[in-house]
C-alpha positions as CSV (number, residue, x, y, z in Angstrom):
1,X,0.0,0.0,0.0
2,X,2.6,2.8,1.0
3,X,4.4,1.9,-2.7
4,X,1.4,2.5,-4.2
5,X,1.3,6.2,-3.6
6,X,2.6,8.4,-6.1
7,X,1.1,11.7,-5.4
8,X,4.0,14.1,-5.8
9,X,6.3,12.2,-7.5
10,X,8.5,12.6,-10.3
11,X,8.7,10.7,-13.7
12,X,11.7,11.5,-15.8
13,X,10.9,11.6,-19.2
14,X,11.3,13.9,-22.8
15,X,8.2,14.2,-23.8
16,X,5.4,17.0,-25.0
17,X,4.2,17.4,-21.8
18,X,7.3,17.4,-19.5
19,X,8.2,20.3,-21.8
20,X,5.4,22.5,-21.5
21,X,6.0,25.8,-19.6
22,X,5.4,25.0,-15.9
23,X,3.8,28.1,-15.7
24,X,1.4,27.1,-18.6
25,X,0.7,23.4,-16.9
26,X,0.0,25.2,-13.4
27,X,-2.7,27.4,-14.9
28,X,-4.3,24.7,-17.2
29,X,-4.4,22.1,-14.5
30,X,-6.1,24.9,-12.2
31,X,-8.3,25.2,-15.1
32,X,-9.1,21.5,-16.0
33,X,-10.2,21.3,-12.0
34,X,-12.6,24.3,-12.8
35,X,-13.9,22.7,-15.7
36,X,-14.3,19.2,-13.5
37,X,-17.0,21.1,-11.5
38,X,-18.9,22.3,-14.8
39,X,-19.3,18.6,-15.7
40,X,-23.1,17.5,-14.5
41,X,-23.4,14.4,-17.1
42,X,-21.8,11.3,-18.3
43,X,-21.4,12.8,-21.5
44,X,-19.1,15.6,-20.3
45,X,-17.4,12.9,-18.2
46,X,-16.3,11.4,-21.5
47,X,-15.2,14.4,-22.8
48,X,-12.6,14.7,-19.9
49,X,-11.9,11.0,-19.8
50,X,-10.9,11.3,-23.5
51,X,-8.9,15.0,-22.6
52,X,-7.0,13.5,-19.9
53,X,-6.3,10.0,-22.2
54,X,-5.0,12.1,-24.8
55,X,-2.6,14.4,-22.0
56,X,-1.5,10.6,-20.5
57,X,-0.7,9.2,-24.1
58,X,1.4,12.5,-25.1
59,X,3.1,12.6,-21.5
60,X,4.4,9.1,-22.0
61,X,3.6,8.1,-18.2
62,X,2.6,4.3,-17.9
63,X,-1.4,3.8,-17.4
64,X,-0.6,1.7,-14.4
65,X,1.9,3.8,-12.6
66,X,-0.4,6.6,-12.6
67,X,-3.6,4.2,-12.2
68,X,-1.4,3.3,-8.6
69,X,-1.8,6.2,-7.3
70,X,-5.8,6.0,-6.9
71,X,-5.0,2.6,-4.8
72,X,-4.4,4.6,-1.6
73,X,-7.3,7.1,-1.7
74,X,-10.0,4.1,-2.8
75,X,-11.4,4.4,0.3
76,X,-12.2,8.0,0.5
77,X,-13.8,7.3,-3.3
78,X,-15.6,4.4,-2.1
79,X,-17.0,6.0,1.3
80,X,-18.4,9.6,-1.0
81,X,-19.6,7.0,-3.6
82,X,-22.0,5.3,-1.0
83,X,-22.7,8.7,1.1
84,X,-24.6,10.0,-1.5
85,X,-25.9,7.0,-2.9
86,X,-28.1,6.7,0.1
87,X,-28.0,10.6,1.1
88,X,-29.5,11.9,-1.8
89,X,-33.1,12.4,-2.4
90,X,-35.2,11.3,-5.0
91,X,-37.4,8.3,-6.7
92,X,-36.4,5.5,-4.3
93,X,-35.5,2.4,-6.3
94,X,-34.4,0.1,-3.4
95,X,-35.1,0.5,0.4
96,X,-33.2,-0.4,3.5
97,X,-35.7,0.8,6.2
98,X,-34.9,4.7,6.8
99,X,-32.4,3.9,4.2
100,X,-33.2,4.1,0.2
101,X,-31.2,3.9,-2.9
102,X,-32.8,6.7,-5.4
103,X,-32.2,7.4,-9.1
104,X,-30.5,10.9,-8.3
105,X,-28.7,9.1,-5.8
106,X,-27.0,6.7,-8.1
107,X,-26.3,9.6,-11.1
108,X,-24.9,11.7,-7.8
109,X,-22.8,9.1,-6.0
110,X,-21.3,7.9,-9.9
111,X,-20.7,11.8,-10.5
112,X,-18.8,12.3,-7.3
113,X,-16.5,9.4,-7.5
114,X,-15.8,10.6,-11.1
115,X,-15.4,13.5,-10.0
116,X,-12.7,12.8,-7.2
117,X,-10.8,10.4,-9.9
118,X,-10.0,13.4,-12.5
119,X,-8.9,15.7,-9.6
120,X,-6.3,13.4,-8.1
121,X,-5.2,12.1,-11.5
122,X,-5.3,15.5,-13.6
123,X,-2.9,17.0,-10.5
124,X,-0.9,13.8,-10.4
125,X,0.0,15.0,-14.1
126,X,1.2,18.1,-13.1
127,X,3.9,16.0,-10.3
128,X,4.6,13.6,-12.5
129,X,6.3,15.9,-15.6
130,X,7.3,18.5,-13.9
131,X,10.8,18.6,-11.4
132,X,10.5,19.9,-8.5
133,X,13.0,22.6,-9.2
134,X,10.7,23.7,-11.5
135,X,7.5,24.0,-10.0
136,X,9.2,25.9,-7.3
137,X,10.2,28.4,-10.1
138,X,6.6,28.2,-11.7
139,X,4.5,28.8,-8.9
140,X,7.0,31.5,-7.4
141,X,6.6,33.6,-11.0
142,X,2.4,32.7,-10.5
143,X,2.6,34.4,-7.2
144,X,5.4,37.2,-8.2
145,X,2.0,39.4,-8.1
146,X,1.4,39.1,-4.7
147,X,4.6,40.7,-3.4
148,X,3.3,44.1,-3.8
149,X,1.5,43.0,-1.1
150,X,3.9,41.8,1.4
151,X,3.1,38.1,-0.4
152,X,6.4,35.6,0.5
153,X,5.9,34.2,-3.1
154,X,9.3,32.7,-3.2
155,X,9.2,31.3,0.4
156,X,5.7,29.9,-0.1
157,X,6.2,28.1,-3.4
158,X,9.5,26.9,-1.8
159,X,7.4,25.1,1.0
160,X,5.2,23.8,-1.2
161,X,7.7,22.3,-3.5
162,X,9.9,20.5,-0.1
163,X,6.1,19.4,1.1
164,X,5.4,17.4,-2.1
165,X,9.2,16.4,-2.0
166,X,9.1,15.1,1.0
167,X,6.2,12.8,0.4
168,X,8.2,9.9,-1.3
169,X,10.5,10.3,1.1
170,X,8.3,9.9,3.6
171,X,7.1,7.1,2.5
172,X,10.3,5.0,1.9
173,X,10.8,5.7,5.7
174,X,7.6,4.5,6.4
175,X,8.2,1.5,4.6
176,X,11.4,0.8,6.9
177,X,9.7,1.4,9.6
178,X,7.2,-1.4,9.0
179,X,9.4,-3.7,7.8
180,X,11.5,-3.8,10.9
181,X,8.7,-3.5,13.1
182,X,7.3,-6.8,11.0
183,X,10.8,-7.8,11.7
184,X,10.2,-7.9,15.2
185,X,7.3,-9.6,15.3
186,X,4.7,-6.5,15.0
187,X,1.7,-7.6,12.6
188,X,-0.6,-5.1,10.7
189,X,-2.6,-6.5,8.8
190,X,-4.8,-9.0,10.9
191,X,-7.7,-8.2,13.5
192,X,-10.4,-5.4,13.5
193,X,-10.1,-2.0,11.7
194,X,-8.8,-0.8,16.2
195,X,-6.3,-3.3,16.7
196,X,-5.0,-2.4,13.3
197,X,-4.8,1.3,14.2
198,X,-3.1,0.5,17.5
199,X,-0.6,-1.4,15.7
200,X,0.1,1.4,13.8
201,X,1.2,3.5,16.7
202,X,5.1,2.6,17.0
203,X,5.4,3.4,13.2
204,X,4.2,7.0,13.9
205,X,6.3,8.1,16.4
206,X,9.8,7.3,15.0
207,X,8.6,8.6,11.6
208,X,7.8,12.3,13.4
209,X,10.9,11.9,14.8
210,X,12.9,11.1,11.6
211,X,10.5,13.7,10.1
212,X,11.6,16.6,12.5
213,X,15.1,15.3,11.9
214,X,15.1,15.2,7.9
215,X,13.8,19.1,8.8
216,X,16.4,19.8,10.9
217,X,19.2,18.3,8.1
218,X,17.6,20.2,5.2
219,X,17.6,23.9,6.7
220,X,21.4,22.9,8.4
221,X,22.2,22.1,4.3
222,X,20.4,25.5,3.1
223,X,22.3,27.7,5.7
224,X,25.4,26.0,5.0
225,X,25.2,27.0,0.5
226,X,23.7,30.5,1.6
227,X,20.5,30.4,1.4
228,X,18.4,34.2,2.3
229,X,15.1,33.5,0.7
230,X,14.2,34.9,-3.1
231,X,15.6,38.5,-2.7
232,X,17.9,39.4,-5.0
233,X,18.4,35.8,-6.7
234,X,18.5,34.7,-10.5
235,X,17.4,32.1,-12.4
236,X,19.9,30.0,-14.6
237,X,16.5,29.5,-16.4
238,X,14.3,31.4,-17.6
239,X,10.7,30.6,-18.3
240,X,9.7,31.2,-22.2
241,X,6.5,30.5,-24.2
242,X,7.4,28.2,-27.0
243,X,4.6,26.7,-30.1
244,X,4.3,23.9,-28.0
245,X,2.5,26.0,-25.0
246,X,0.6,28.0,-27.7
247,X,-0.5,24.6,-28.8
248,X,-1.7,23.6,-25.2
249,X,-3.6,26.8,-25.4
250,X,-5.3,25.9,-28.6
251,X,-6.3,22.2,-27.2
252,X,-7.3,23.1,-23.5
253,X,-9.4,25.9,-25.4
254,X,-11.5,23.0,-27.8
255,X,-11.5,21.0,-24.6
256,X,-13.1,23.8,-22.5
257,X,-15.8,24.7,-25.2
258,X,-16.6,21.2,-25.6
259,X,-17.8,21.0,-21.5
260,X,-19.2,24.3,-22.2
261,X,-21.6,23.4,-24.9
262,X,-21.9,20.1,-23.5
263,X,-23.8,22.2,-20.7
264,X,-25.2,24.6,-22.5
265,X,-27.6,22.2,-25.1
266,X,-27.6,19.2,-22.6
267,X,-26.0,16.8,-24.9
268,X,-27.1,13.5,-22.9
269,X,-30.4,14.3,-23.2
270,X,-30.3,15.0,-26.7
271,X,-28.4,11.6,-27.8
272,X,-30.8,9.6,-24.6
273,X,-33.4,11.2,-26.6
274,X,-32.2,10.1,-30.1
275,X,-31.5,6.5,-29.1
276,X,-35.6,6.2,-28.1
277,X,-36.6,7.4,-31.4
């Protein structure tokens, strides 16, 4: 399970996507989670599913690594999916005493868990070809604005950047921790869902502790090479829109008109209403 999570990792490759301007994929993923929310049929569902095939294909990620990453959050999916199956109101179809599956509650429950798939996978994108270094840079230059404001642009994306770092890393100490713990004897995976969380209690506490300590190494390493925050440095790159971002505009724009006529004409009514002729 904890080599199953890939949320804020990187995966080296040379392709369209890892290319792009981070500043362009920053925007267009904010974007594409907008457009999620516009969504309110099947049919726009497929339009996205299609969009975020075609972004997968071109980025040259493997299906199943970034499939993996939805292993760890299937419970979360799975709890919203049958929260609003039985929470939402409508025609019941099937009743467990107070309880009652509707129609709108099984449109709503199959929307939501759609819904939370295309989040986690379109930002998993954004991890996945883009280095760190670089989304540091990107989201520093996105927040540049803000420092006419007293914003800490460069110290906030900074944090950001170490946070999503630090999640592998995290992990793979997690992963020794349970290993020798298993190594000793400790067991994890039998008895109720209590005895489990118990068990789990002398991983946490030497993982806080090598947590604070990884912490404590980093900043000695950052004081050590002179690090002062973003005042007054350079960039040995800079950021430059190339025909490949322009051509990102040009497909994120079809891909957002599509969702937008999709809601506008109510194209799943249309082609439900075809299909009965």
């Amino acid at each position: 399970m904890i080599r199953d999570i890939t949320i804020g990792q990187y995966y080296p490759g040379y392709s369209a996507v890892h290319k792009l301007d981070t500043r362009l994929k920053l925007v267009l993923v904010l974007a594409y989670m907008v457009s999620i929310f516009l969504v309110s049929d099947f049919v726009g569902y497929a339009v996205v599913l299609v969009s975020l095939a075609l972004v997968v294909r071109l980025s040259q990620v493997p299906a199943r690594f970034i499939l993996r990453g939805l292993k760890p959050v299937f419970i979360i999916i799975a709890f919203t999916f049958i929260l609003n199956l039985f929470m939402t109101k409508g025609d019941p179809i099937v009743t467990f005493g107070a309880l009652a599956i509707t129609e709108q509650g099984i449109y709503e429950a199959c929307y939501m868990a759609l819904r939370i798939i295309f989040l986690i996978l379109g930002a998993s994108m954004l991890t996945f070809t883009t280095k760190p270094v670089k989304l540091t840079d990107g989201i520093e230059y996105l927040l540049s604005p803000g420092t006419r404001f007293g914003v800490p642009a460069h110290e906030l994306a900074m944090m950001m950047t170490i946070a999503l770092r630090f999640i592998p890393t995290l992990l793979e100490e997690t992963d020794k921790i349970m290993k020798a713990q298993q190594a000793r004897g400790a067991d994890f995976e039998t008895g109720n869902i209590f005895r489990r969380a118990k068990a789990m209690i002398p991983i946490f506490i030497p993982l806080i502790v090598g947590a604070f300590r990884m912490a404590s190494d980093l900043a000695m390493a950052m004081e050590a090479r002179c690090y002062r925050g973003g005042e007054g440095r350079t960039k040995l790159h800079v950021f430059k829109l190339k025909r490949r971002d322009a051509a990102a505009i040009i497909l994120y724009a079809a891909y957002l008109a599509l969702i937008v006529l999709e809601r506008i004409f109510d194209l799943q009514s249309l082609l439900v209403g075809a299909l009965l002729r």
